[in-house]
Legacy VTK file of the C-alpha trace (Angstrom):
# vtk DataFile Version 3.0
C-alpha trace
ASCII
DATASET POLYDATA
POINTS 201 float
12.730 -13.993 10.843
12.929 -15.500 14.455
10.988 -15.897 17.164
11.866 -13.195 19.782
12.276 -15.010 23.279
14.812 -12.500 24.771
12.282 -9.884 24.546
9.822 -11.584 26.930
7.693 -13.117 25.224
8.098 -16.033 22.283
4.709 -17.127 22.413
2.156 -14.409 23.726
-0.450 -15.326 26.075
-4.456 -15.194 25.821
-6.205 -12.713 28.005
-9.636 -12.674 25.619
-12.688 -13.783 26.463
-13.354 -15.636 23.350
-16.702 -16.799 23.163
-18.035 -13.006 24.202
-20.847 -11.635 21.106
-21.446 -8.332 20.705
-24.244 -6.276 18.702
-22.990 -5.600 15.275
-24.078 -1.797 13.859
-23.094 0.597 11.472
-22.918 4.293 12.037
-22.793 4.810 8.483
-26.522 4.153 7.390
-26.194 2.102 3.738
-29.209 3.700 2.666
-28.218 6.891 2.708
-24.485 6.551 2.006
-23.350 8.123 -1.035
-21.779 5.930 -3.975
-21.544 8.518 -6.369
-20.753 6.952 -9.710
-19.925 3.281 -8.489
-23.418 1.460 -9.556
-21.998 -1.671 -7.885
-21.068 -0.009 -4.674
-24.047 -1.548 -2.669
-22.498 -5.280 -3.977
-20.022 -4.260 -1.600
-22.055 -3.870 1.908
-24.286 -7.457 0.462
-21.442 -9.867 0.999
-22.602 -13.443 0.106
-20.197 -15.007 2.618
-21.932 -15.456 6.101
-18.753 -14.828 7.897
-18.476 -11.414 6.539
-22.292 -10.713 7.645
-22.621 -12.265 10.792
-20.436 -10.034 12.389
-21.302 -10.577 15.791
-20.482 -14.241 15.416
-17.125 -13.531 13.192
-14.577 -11.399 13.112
-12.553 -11.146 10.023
-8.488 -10.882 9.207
-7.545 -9.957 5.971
-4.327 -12.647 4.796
-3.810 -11.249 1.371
-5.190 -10.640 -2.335
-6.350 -13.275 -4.394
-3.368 -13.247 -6.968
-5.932 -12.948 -9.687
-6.490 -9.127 -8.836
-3.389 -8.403 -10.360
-5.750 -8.418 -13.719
-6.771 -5.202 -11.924
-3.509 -3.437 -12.428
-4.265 -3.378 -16.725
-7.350 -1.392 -16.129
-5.787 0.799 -13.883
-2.616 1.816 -15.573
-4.936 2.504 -18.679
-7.301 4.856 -17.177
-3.864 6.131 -15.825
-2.477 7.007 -19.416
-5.963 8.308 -20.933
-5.976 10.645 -17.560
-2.722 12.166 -18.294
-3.432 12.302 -22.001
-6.476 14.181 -21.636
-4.525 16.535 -18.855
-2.524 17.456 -21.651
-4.996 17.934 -24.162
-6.775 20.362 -22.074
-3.515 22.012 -20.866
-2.794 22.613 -24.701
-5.969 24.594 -25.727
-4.602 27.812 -25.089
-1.581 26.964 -27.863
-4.484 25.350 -30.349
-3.997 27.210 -33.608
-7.431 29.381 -35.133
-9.931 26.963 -36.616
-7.960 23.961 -34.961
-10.677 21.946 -33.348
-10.255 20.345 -29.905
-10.357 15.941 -29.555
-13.648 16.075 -27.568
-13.371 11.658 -27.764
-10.441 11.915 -25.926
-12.031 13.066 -22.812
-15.088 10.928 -23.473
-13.090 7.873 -24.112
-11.132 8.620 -20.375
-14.308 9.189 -18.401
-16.116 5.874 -19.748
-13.036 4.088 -18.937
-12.832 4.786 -15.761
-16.404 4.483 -15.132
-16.228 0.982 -16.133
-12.923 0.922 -14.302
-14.804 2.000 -11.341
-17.974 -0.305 -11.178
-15.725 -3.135 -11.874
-14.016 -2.601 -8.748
-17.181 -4.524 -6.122
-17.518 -7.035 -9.265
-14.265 -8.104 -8.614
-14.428 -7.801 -4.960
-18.237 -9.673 -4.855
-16.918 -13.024 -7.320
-12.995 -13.305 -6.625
-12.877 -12.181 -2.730
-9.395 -11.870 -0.685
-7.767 -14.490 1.368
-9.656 -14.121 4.995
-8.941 -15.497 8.339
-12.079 -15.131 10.484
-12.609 -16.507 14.145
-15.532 -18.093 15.042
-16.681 -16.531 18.682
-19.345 -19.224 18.520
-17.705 -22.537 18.035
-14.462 -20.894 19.108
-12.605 -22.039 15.795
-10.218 -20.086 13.662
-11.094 -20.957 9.718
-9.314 -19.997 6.923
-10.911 -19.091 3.093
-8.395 -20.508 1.411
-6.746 -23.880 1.450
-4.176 -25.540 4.528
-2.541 -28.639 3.324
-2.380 -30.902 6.005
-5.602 -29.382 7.563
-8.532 -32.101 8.212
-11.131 -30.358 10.552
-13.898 -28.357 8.701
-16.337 -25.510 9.825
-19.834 -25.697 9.175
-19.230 -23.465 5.954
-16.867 -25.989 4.968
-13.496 -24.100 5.226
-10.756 -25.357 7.075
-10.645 -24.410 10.445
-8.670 -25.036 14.192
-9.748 -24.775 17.469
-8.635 -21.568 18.784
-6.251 -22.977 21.537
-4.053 -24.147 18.901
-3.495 -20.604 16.720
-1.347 -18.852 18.908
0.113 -15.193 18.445
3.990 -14.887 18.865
5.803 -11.469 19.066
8.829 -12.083 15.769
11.335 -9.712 14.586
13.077 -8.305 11.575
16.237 -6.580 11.105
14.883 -3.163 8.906
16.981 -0.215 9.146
21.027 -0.668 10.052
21.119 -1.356 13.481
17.150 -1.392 14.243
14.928 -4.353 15.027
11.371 -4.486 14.166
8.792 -6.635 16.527
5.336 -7.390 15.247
3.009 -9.707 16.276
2.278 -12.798 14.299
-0.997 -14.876 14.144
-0.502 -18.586 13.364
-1.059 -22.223 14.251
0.768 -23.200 17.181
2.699 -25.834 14.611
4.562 -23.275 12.177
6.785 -25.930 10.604
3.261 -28.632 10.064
0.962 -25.495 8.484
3.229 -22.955 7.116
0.216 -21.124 5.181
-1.440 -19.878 8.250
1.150 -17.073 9.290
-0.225 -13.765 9.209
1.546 -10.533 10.404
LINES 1 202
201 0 1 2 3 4 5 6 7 8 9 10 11 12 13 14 15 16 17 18 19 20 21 22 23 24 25 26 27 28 29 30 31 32 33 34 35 36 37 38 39 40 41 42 43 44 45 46 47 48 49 50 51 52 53 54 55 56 57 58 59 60 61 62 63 64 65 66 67 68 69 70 71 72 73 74 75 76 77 78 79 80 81 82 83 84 85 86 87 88 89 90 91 92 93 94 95 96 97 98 99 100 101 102 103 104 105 106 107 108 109 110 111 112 113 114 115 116 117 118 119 120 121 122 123 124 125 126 127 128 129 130 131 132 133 134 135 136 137 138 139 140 141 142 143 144 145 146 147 148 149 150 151 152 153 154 155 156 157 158 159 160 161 162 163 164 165 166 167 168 169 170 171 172 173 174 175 176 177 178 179 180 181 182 183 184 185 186 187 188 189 190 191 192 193 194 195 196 197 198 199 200
């Protein structure tokens, strides 16, 4: 990956009013959304972390999963299998033999599964959250929920944080198809090489 000067830009320039609020709302109202079969879906809207709930103060950039989500993938691929094996079972009754009775436990087994499958989903999301960037309009400080070597300064939450005139946003590119370029923008401190860990396409 390299910067991309000969397009025009390397690094972009600011044209943001920064420390600007705005009234946070929902159109959705939580009361009446619907959750269906997710007990824990209101865990979900009652984020813990200020940054996600002041959002007329913050405004939040995903950076990644927390690697210990891939736990996740067990669950998944299991309610995966018992899905398919109770497709078949079902798809099978017509070829059941007289007096042969059908597995009603496999279906039961599959739809517990994935009910706990399901509710465990805001669980994970509520105690192990994902790697955020969020910018302060308020102090005018980028922080980061996960740890910067190097980085001294801390926000009032006690993450590490910069000051917003040195994370800068540089237009980069990446050979993808034969022949064709990609450009994307990419968020980062102004010192790449210093703080590595704060790059985010």
């Amino acid at each position: 990956m390299q910067n991309n000067n000969y397009f025009g830009v390397g690094i972009m320039p600011k044209k943001i009013k920064f420390n600007r609020f705005f009234e946070a709302h929902r159109i959705i109202n939580e009361g009446s959304e619907f959750r269906g079969l997710c007990f824990f879906r209101r865990w979900l809207n009652q984020d813990r972390r200020i940054y996600a709930n002041k959002k007329e103060q913050y405004k939040i950039a995903p950076c990644g999963n927390n690697p210990i989500k891939a736990i996740l993938f067990g669950p998944m691929a299991i309610g995966a299998v018992l899905s398919f094996v109770t497709l078949i079972s079902i798809l099978s009754l017509p070829f059941y033999e007289e007096g042969e009775e059908y597995q009603w436990w496999i279906p039961l087994v599959t739809f517990f599964w994935n009910l706990f499958f399901l509710n465990l989903l805001p669980i994970m999301a509520r105690y192990i959250p994902d790697k955020v960037m969020y910018l302060d309009r308020k102090n005018q400080t980028v922080g980061f929920t996960f740890d910067i070597p190097g980085c001294e300064q801390r926000d009032e939450l006690g993450n590490c944080c910069f000051k917003w005139e040195g994370v800068v946003c540089r237009l980069t590119s990446k050979m993808g198809a034969p022949g064709v370029m990609n450009y994307f923008p990419e968020i980062s401190h102004i010192d790449q090489e210093k703080y590595p860990e704060t790059e985010i396409n």
